[in-house]
N, C-alpha and C positions, 0 to 999 in steps of 0.2 A: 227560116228562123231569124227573129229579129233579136239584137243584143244590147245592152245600156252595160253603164258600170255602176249603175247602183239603183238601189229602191227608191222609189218617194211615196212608199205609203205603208214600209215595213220598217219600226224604227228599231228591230235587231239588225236587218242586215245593213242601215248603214255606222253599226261598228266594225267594219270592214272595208279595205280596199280592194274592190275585187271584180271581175266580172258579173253579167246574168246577162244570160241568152232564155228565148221564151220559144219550146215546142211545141208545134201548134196542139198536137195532139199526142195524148199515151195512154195506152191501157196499161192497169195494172193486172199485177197477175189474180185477181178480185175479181176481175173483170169489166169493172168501171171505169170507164173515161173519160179520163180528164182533158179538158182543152186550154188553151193559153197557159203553157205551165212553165213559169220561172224556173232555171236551172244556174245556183250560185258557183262559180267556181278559180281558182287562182290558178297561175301559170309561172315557171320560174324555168330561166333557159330557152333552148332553141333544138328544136325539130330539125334533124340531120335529113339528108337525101333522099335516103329511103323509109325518111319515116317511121323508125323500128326503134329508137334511142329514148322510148315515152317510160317514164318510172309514174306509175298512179299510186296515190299517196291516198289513203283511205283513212279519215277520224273516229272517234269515238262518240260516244252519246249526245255529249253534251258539248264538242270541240265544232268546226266552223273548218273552210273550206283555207284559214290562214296558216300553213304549215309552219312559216313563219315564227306563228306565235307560241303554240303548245310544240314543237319541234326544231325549234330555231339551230339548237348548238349542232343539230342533223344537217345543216342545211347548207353547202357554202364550199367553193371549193376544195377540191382532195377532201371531202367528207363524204357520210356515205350517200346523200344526196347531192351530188355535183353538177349544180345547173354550168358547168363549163365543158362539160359531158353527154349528161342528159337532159332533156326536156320532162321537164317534173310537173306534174297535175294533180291536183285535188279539188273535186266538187263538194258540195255540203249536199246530204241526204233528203230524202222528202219526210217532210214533216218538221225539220227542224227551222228553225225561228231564224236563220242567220242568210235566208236569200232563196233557196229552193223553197216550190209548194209546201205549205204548208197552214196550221190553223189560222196563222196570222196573215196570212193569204188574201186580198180580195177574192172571191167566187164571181167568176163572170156573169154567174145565171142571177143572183141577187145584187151580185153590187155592196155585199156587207162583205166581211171577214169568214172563211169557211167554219171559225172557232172548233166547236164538238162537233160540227158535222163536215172536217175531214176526212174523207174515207181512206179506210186505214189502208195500209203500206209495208211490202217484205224487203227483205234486205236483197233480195233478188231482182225486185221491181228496183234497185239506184243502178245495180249496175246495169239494166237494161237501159236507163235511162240515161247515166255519164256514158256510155258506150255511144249514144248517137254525139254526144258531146265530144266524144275525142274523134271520130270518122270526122264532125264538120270541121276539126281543126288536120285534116291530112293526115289523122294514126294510122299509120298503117297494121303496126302491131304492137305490142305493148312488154318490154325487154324484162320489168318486175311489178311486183302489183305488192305493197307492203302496207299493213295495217295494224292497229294494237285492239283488244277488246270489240268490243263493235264493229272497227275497221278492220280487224282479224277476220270476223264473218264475211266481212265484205269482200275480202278480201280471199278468203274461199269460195267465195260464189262466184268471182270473176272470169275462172278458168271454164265453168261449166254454166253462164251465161250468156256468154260471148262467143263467135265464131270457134268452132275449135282449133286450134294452135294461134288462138291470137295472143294468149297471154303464156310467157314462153317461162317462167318461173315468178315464184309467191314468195313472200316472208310474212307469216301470219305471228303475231305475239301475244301471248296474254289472252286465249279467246279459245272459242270452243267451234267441235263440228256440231254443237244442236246444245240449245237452252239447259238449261240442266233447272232440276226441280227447286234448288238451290236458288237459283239465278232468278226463276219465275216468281217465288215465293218473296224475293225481297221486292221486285219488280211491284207484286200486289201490296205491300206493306207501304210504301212510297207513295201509289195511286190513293189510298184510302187517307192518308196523311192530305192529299189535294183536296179530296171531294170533302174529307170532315171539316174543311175550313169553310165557315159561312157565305165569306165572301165567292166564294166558286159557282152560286148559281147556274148548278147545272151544265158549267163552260161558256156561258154566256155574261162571265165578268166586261166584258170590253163593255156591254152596252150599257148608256147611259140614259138616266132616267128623262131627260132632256132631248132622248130620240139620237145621241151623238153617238159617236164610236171613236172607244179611248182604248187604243193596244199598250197604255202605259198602265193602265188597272191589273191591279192583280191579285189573287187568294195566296199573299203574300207568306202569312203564314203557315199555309198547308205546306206550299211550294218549299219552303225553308227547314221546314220539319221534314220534308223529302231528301232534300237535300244531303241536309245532317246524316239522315240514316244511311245514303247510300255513301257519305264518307268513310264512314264506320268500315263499310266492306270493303272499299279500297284500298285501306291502308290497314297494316297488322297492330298486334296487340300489342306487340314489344313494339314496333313504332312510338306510338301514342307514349305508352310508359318514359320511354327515353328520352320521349321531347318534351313531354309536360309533366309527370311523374302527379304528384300534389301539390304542385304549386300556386300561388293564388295568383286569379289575372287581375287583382281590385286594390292594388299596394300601389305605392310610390313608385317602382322598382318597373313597375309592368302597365303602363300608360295603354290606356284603348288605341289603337288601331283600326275603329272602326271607320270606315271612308266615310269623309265627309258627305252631308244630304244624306245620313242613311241612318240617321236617329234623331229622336225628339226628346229633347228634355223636357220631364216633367213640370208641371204646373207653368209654365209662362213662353211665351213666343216660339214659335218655332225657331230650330236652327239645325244647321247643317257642321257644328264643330263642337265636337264631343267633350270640347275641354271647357267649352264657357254657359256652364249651368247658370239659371236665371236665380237673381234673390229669392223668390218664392221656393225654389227647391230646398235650398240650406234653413231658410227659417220651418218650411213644412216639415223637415227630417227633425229640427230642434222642439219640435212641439207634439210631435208623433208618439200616443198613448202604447202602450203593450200590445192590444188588440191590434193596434195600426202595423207595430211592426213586425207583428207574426205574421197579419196579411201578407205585407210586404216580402217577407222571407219565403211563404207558403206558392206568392206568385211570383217571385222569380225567375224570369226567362219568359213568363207569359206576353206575347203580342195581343195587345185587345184593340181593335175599334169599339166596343160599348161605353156608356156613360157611365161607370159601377169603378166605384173605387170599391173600400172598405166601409161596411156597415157602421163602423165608429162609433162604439156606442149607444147605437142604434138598435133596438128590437125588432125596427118595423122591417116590411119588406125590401124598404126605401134606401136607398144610395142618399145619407145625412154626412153632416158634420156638425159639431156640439163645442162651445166652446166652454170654460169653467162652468156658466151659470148656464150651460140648456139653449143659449143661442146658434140655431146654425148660421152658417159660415159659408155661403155659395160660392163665393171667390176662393175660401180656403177649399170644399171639395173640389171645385175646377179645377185646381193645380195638382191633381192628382192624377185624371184623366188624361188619357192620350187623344189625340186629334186623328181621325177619319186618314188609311193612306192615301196620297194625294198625285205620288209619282211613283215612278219605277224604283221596287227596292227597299223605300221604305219603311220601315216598322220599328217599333218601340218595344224595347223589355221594360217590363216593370221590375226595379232593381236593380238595374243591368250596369255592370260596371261601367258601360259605355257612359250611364248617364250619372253615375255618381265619382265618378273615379277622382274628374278635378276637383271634383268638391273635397276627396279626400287627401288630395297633394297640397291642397293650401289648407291642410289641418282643421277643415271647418267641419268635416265628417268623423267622427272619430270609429272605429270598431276594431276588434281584435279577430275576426273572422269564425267564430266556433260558430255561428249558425243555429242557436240553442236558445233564439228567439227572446232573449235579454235586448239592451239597448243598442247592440251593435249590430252596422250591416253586415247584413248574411255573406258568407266567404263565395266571392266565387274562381269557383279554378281554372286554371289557366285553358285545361281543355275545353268546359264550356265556353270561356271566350273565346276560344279557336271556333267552335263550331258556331255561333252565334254568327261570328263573322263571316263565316263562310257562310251560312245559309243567308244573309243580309247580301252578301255578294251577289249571290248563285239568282235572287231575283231583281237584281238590277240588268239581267245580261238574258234571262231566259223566261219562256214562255212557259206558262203550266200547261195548258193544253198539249202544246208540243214535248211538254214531259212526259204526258200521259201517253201521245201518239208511238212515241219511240222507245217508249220501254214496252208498248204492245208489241212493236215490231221487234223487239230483240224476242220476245216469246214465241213467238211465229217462226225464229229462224232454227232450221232442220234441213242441213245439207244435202241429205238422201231423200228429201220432198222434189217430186219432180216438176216442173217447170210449167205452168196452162200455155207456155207463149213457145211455139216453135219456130218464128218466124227467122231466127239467126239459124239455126238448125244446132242448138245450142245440146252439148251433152246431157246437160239436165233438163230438158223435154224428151229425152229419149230412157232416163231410167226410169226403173219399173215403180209402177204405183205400191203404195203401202198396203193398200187390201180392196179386193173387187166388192168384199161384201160388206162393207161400209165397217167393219170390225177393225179397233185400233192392232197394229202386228204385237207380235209378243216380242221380250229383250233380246232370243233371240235371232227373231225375224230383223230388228231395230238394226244390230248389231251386221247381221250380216248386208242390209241396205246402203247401210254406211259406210261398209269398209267397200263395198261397191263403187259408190260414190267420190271415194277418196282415192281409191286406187284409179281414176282421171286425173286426177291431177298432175301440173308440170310437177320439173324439179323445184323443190322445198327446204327454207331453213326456218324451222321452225324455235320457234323462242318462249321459255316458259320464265315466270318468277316466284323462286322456291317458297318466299313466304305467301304468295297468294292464297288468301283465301277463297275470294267469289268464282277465279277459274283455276282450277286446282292445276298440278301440273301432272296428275294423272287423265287432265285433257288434251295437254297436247301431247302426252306420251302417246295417246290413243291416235289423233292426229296421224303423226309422222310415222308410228306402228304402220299405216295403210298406205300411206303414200310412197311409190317406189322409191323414188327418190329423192328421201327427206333425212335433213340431220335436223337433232333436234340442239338446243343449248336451254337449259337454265342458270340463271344468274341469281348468285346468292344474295340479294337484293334483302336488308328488313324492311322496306316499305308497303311490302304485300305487291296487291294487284298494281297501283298506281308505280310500280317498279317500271313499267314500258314507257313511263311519261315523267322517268324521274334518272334514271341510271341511264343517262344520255354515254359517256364516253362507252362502256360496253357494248350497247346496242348498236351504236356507230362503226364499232369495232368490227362486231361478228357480222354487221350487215355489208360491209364495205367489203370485206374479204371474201365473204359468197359472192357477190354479183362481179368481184375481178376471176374469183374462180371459174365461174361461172359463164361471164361473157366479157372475156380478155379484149375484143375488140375493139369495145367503147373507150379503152383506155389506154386505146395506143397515140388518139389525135385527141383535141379537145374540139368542139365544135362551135364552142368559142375561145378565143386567143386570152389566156389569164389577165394581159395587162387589157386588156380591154373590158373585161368582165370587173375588175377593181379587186384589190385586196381580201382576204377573207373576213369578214369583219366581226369574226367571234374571237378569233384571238387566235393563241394556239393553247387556250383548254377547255372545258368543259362544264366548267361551274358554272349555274345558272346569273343571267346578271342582270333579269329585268324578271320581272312578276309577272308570269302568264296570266293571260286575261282569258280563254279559253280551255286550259290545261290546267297542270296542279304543280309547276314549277313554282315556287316563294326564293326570292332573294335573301328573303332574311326570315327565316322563321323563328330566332334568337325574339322576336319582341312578344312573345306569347310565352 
């Protein structure tokens, strides 16, 4: 295996500091092989004597191989990840955008991007594949294996992937032993939100009409609309309510936050700061007929690359602008149109507070926010701008394709599915198939497969969060119900599902206290010396103090 610390030809993974090592060969459990296969992953701490001190750290869908980032206040001396202790590992998954194979991939056989013809990928096939990743680094065996959502799955396939008794106990959170119809069903909601956006060609946005290849092109829109939806499920109802209630994000009071380069203001030059609208926008809004500004209100939120403002007066089919006397006005339509995306992330609301907001702090906008299609801009609320933003974020940082890859692979995942690869002599190539005669099993057949499957498992602290909606927490009751020896905890989180990647001090809590429970002897030396290792540099609490770029930690979510 040959190894670099970074890509030069995948411009996610290098938002990362991180390793990639490239395996020459891997079957997946598909049975298709892949060769030259980049494998992303971070390392924190030191590998004791015997090799047995290895904590694997397993992400989420959309998180990156930087524990760091979406786990940071986990991370750091006397916490429950204590690289002064243990030798801590996280890889990033295949298919995702941030260093491992995937669509953003050169294909060795072409020589382009693999895009839509990645072949798809279980959450079975990362651990076979970080398991040769931690052997080349001298694991000998692996002390816990801790995950949330995704990494929860992951995180249960470990034990019955890998040699048996290589992984000596789990801490699964927020995650399920098999997809739930639930979970599928928003999964397809998401995908259809990609393919409906024009720009998705198929999965073949990278390619360039000029024969080039751009991984900074994107069906930006779809992607963002995907986005949005899946926030929805990870955080609860009373969340949302509490933090934005009806309040407007388009006042004085509540300044866009949109990151810079990541809107255009209408009608004149491009720019990347949300606060300095061009003249043509204020005089366009001061001249804007009734028709103009119902358009306006009606598209709201809308991303358009087309040439089509508002008919204006217009009968014909034609994208016009008219001025008193029947003159159109080509420079004044222009300035209503949005420009072609051109980078990573960017898109334009039409309306979007992002692009009127300064115009209404220097009093040159005026509106009272009812939305009732009078002379005032339409109100927009704080939660739409929450989600605008996020979904503007969510495609400067990820891949569509690789959106699509990996929320197929969470529907694929079914813990009592047995293994095609016995080549570890893995417990799950050795459970019983689901049916000889190609008939799906009945609930329960399902049922009793599973609890099969679970009762392999090490010892277990399993972690649920009461308000989740997407993994309820009569999944992980189900979970540690099978497992011999599992405790379960839920925390009374209102965050919902996003409680694993947000109630840092608890989880830290319950996690730290199982694994000294659990295996005292890691914590009688340190296997590195404190004063050598440096200070802990979270502090001594737990409040978030930097904005995750991978995760869903906000320093301030006061400006929404």
């Amino acid at each position: 295996m040959s190894s670099s610390s970074s890509s030069s030809t995948n411009p996610y993974a290098g938002l990362i500091s991180q390793n990639i090592t490239t395996v020459p060969s891997f079957t997946l459990e598909s049975g298709v092989r892949l060769t030259d296969v980049p494998v992303a992953y971070k390392t924190w701490g030191k590998l004791n004597e015997n090799g047995d001190n290895c904590l694997v750290i397993c992400h989420a869908l959309t998180g990156s191989a930087d524990v760091e980032d979406w786990w940071g206040p986990l991370l750091g001396p006397d916490r429950a990840f204590d690289p002064t202790r243990f030798f801590i590992f996280c890889a990033n998954v295949i298919g995702s955008p941030y260093g491992t194979i995937s669509s953003v991939t050169t294909n060795p056989e072409t020589g382009k991007p693999f895009g839509p013809e990645m072949p798809g990928s279980s959450v079975k096939d990362d651990v076979r594949l970080h398991y040769i990743i931690l052997k080349s680094l001298g694991v000998q065996s692996v002390a816990a294996v801790i995950g949330g959502s995704m990494g929860g799955m992951t995180c249960l396939e470990w034990p019955l992937n890998s040699p048996p008794g290589f992984v000596k106990a789990i801490v699964p959170l927020a995650t399920s032993a098999r997809h739930s119809a639930w979970c599928i069903s928003w999964g397809e909601a998401q995908r259809q939100s990609i393919y409906s956006d024009p720009d998705y060609k198929d999965g073949y946005y990278f390619e360039q009409d000029n024969s080039t290849i751009d991984l900074t092109k994107q069906p930006t829109r779809g992607l963002a609309a995907a986005r949005m939806a899946a926030l929805l499920t990870y955080r609860s109802r009373d969340s949302f309510e509490s933090r934005f209630g009806r309040r407007s994000g388009n006042n004085s009071t509540n300044k866009s936050k949109v990151p810079k380069g990541g809107v255009r203001i209408m009608g004149g030059k491009k720019t990347t700061d949300p606060s300095s609208p061009s003249d043509s926008d204020v005089k366009l809004h001061n001249e804007e007929t009734p028709r103009e500004i119902a358009w306006r209100e009606h598209n709201d939120g809308h991303r358009s690359s087309s040439n089509l403002g508002s008919r204006r007066n217009s009968d014909s089919g034609k994208s016009s602008t008219s001025t008193s006397n029947g003159m159109q006005t080509p420079e004044l339509e222009k300035s209503l149109v949005l420009g072609e995306n051109d980078k990573i992330g960017q898109g334009v609301a039409l309306g979007s507070a992002a692009a009127l907001s300064a115009q209404q702090q220097d009093g040159k906008v005026g509106g009272n926010g009812t939305g009732t299609g009078g002379d005032k801009q339409p109100k927009i609320f704080s939660a739409q701008s929450y989600l605008r933003y996020q979904g503007d974020k969510f495609t400067g940082r990820f891949d569509a394709n690789c959106y699509i890859h990996i929320t197929r692979k969470l529907d694929t995942h079914d813990l009592s599915q047995p293994s095609t690869d016995s080549s570890l002599g893995s417990l799950s190539s050795k459970l019983p198939p689901h049916s000889s005669e190609g008939e799906p099993p009945s609930d329960i057949e399902l049922e009793k497969l599973l609890s099969e499957a679970l009762s392999l498992e090490p010892p277990a602290l399993v972690i649920g969060i009461e308000s989740d909606g997407l993994f309820t927490t009569s999944e992980q009751k189900e979970i540690a119900a099978y497992i011999p020896d599992a405790e379960l905890v839920l925390i009374p989180s209102p965050d919902g599902h996003d409680g694993f990647l947000l109630e840092f001090e608890a989880i830290n809590g319950w996690i730290d206290g199982f694994l000294k429970r659990k295996m005292p002897n890691f914590f009688q030396d340190r296997v590195i010396p404190l004063e050598e290792y440096g200070k802990d540099k979270n502090g001594d609490g737990f409040g978030v103090k930097k904005e995750s770029v991978f995760g869903e930690a906000e320093a301030d979510v006061t400006r929404w």
